[in-house]
C-alpha positions as CSV (number, residue, x, y, z in Angstrom):
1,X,-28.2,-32.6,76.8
2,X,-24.4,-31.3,77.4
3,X,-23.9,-31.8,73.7
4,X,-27.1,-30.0,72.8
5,X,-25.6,-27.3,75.0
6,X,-22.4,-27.3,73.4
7,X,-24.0,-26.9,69.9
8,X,-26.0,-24.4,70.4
9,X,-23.3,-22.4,72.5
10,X,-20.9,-23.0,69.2
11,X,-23.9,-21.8,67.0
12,X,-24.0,-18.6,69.1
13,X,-20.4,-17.6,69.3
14,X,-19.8,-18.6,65.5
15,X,-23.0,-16.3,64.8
16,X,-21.1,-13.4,66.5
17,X,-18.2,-14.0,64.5
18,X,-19.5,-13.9,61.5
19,X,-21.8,-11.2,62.8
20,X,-18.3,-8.8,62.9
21,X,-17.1,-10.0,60.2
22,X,-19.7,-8.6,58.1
23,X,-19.1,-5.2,60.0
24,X,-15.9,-5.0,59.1
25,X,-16.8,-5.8,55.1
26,X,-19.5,-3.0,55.2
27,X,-17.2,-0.6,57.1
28,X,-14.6,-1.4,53.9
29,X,-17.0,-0.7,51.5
30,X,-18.5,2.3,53.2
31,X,-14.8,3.3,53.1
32,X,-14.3,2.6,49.3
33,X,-17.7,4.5,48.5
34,X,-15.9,7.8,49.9
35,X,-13.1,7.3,47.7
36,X,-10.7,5.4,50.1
37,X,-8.8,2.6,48.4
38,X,-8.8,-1.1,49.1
39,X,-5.7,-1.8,46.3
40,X,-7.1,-4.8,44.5
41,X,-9.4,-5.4,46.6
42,X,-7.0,-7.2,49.3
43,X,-9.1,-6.2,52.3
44,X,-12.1,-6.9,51.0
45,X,-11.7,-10.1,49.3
46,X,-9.5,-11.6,52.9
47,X,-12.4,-10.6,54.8
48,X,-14.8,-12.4,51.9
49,X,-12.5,-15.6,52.3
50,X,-12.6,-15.4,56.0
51,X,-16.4,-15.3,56.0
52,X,-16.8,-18.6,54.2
53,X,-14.0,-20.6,56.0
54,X,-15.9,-19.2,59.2
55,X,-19.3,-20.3,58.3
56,X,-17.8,-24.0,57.6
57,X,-15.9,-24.0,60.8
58,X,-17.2,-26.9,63.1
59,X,-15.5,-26.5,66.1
60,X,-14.5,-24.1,68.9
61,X,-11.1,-24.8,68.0
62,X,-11.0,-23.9,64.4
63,X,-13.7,-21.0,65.1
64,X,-10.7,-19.5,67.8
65,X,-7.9,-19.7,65.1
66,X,-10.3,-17.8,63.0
67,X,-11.5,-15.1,65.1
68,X,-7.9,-14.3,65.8
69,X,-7.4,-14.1,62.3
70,X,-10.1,-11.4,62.3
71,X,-8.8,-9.6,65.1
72,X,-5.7,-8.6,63.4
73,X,-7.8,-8.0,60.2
74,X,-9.7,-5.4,62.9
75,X,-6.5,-3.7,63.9
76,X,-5.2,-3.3,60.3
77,X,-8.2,-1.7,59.3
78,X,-8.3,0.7,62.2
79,X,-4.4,1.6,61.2
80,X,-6.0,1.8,57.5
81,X,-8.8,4.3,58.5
82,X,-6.7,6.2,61.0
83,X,-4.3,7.0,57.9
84,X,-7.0,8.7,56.1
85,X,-8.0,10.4,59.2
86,X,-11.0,8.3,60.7
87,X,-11.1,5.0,62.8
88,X,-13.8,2.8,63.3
89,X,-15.4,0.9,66.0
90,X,-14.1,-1.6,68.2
91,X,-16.2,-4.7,67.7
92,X,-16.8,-7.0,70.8
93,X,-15.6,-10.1,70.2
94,X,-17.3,-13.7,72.2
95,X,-14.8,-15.3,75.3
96,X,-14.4,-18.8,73.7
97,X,-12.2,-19.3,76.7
98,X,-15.0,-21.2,78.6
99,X,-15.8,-23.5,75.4
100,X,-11.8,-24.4,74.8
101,X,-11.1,-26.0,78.4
């Protein structure tokens, strides 16, 4: 039962990982349909990458590095936007915390 628990619990948190992740890649192409630029793509294509190493991730561990990973892609793109004037919204991100002890 604990490791039912567990794998449901990991299913949730990746879920809202992956969740924000795909905010951010629609807030980037909103941004490139008003004429913002995303040179080559490099935004973009990281956050792309991200998503499929996230989706494969199979524990809380790996699923930690990664969310990390996404936080900083968060903050850059909130410097990005506040260049040209906007920002963004500040995703809420899951407390693995409890799952890492």
């Amino acid at each position: 039962m604990a490791l039912e628990k567990n794998n449901k619990a990991f299913s949730e948190q990746k879920a809202l990982v992956i969740a924000n992740l795909e905010t951010l890649q629609a807030q980037v192409i909103e941004c490139q349909n008003i004429g913002m630029e995303d040179p080559g793509d490099s935004l973009y294509n990281h956050l792309s990458d991200l998503l499929d190493v996230t989706e494969g991730c199979s524990s809380f561990e790996e699923l930690e590095e990664l969310m990390e990973i996404a936080k900083q892609i968060e903050h850059n793109l909130d410097s990005w936007l506040s260049v040209h004037g906007t920002n963004s919204m500040e995703l809420s991100w899951p407390d693995l915390k409890p799952f890492l002890e």
